[in-house]
C-alpha positions in Angstrom: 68.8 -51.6 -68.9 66.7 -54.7 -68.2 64.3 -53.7 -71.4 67.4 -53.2 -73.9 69.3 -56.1 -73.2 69.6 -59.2 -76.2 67.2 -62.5 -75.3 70.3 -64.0 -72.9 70.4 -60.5 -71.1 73.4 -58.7 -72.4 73.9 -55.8 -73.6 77.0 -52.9 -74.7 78.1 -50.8 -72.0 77.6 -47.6 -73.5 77.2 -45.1 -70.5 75.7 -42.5 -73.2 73.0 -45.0 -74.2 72.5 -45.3 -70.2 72.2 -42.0 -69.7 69.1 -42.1 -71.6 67.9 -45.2 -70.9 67.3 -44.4 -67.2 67.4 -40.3 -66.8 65.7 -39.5 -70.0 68.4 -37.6 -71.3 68.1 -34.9 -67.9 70.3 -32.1 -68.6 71.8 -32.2 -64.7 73.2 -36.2 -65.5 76.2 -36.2 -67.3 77.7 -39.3 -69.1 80.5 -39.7 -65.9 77.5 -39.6 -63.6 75.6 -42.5 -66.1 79.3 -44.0 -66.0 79.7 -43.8 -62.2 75.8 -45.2 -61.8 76.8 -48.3 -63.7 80.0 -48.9 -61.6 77.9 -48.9 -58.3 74.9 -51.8 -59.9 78.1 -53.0 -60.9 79.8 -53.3 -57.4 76.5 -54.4 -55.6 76.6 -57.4 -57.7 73.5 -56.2 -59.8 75.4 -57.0 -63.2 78.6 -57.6 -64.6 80.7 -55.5 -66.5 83.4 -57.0 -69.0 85.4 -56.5 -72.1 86.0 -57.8 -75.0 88.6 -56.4 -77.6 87.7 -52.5 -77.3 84.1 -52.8 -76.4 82.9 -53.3 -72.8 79.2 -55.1 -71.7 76.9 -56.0 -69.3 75.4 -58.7 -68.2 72.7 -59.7 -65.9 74.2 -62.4 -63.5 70.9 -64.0 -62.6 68.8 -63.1 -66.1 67.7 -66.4 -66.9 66.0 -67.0 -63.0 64.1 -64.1 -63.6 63.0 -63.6 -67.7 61.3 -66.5 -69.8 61.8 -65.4 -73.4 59.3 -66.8 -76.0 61.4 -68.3 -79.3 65.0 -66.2 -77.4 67.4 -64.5 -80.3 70.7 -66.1 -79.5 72.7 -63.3 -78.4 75.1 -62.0 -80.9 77.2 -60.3 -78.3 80.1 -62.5 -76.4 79.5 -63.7 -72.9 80.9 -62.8 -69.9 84.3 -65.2 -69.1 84.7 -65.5 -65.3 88.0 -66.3 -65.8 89.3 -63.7 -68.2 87.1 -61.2 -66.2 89.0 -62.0 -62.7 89.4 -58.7 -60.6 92.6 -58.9 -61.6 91.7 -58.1 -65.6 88.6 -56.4 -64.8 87.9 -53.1 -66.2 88.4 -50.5 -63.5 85.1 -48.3 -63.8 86.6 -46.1 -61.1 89.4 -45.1 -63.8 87.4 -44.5 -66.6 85.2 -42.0 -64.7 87.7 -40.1 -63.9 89.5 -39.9 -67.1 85.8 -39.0 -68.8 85.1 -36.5 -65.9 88.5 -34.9 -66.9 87.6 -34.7 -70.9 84.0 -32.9 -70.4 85.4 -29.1 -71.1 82.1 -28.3 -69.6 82.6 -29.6 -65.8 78.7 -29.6 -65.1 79.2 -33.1 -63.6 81.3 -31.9 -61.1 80.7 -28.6 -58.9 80.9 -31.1 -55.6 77.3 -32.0 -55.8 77.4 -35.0 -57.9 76.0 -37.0 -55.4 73.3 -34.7 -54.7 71.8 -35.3 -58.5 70.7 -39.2 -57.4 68.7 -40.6 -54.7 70.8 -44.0 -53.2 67.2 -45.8 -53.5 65.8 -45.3 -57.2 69.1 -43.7 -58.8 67.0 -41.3 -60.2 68.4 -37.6 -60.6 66.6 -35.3 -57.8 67.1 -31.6 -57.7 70.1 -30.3 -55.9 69.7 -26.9 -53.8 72.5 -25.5 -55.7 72.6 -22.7 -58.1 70.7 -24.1 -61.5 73.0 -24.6 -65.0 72.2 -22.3 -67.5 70.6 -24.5 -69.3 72.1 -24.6 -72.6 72.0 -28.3 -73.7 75.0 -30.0 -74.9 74.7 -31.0 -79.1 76.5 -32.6 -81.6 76.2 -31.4 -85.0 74.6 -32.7 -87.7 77.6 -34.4 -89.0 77.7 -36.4 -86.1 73.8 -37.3 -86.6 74.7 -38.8 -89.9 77.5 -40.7 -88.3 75.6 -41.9 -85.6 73.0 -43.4 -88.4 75.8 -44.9 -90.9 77.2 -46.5 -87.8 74.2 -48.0 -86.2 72.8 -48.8 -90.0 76.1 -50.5 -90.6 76.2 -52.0 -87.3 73.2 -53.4 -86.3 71.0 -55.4 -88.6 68.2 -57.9 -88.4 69.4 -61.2 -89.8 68.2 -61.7 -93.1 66.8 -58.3 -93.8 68.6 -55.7 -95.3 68.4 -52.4 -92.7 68.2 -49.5 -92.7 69.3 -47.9 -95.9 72.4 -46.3 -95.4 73.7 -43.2 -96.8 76.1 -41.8 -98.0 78.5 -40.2 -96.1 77.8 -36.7 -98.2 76.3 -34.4 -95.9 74.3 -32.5 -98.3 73.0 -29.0 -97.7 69.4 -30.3 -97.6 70.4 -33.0 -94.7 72.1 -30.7 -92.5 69.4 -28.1 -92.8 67.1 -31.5 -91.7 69.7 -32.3 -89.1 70.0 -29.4 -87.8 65.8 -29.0 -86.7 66.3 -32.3 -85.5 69.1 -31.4 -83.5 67.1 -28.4 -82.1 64.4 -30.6 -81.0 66.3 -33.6 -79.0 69.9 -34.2 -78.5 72.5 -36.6 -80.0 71.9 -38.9 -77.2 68.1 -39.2 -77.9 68.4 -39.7 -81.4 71.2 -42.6 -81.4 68.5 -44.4 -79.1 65.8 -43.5 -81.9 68.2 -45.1 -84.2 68.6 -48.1 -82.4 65.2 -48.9 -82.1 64.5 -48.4 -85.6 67.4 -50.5 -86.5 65.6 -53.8 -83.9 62.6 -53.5 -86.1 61.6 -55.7 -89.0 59.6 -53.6 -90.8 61.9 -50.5 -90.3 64.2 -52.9 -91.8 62.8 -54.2 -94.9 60.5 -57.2 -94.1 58.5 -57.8 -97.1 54.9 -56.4 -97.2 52.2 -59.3 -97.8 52.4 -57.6 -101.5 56.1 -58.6 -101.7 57.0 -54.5 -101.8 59.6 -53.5 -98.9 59.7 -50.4 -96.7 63.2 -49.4 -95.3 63.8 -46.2 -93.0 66.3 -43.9 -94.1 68.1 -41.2 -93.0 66.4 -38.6 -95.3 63.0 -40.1 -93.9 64.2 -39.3 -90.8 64.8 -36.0 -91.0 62.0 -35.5 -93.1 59.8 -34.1 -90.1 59.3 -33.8 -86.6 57.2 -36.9 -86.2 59.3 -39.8 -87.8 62.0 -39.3 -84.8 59.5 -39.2 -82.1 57.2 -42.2 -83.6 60.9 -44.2 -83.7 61.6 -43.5 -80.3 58.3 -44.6 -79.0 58.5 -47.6 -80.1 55.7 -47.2 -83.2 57.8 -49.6 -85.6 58.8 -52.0 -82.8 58.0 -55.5 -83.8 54.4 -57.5 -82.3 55.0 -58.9 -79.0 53.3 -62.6 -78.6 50.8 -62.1 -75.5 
């Protein structure tokens, strides 16, 4: 979480995002275990957890004794109110696990061993001695890969460049036939975190070329090969860091 958040160390509260963020998208952590995880950093005092309007976030309480930021973004995302967030208005994680735990048809978060899946020092997922899942990953279809890019090419842009170039909202049979070998290669999850990294970077994003010609990733692009997601999610198009 510490690597996604904006320059003043916040960041949406997207337990999905979180799941792959810190489990890599392991098939035995469910979103209510990335859910449950983030109430417990919560409740040690690790971050903050808040809402505004219908979105929640996080914050890192002690960000600015621990990260000097070189030229810092200001952060586009509200901050945390102490006031407004007062246990008494504070968003009850507890709740919200549940209620997700109960809308996953699949119930492979529960079975009685969730707390098997994480070690209480690294909250990484460890094997359980239990029988194994079959192993069938959970994915979206490709209608929801094109609404996963509209949104975050809507969504999140670099200020003053135009984005990614976003699509229309026909899902033609040459995109879902695309979508659909992406889909078999990574799930939702790890693409919507491709997609957000592509959207952070400049020259994903149009930055003019020395030449004055722009570049802007699209959603055809994307689903043009095997590679483009892959080099997206590593970080290939990420902007220079100043040593």
């Amino acid at each position: 979480m510490l690597t996604q958040a904006d320059d003043e160390g916040r960041l949406v509260a997207d337990p999905e995002q979180l799941r792959g963020w810190a489990w890599m998208y392991h098939q035995k952590v469910s979103v209510a275990m990335s859910e449950t995880a983030l109430e417990e950093i919560a409740a040690a005092g690790l971050v903050r957890v808040y809402r505004k309007g219908d979105t929640r976030y996080v914050d890192f309480p002690s960000w600015l004794e621990h990260q000097a930021v070189n030229h810092p973004t200001p952060s586009k995302l509200p901050p945390y109110d102490a006031l407004q967030n007062s246990q008494e208005d504070s968003v009850d994680l507890q709740n919200i696990t549940a209620s997700r735990a109960r809308a996953d048809p699949t119930g492979r978060e529960g079975n009685g061993r969730e707390g098997n899946l994480f070690s209480s020092a690294s909250g990484r997922p460890v094997e359980d001695s239990g029988a194994s899942p079959d192993g069938t990953k959970d994915r979206e279809g490709p209608e929801a890969l094109l609404a996963a890019w509209r949104e975050i090419a809507t969504t999140t842009k670099r200020p003053g460049l135009p984005g990614l170039i976003v699509p229309d909202a026909q899902l033609t049979a040459k995109r879902r036939e695309g979508a659909l070998r992406r889909l078999k290669e990574a799930e939702l999850a790890w693409h919507r975190q491709a997609i957000l990294r592509l959207s952070r970077s400049a020259f994903a994003c149009g930055r003019p070329k020395p030449d004055g010609s722009r570049w802007r990733a699209s959603f055809d692009w994307y689903l043009a090969n095997e590679n483009n997601p892959v080099k997206a999610h590593e970080g290939r198009y990420d902007d220079a860091t100043e040593s």
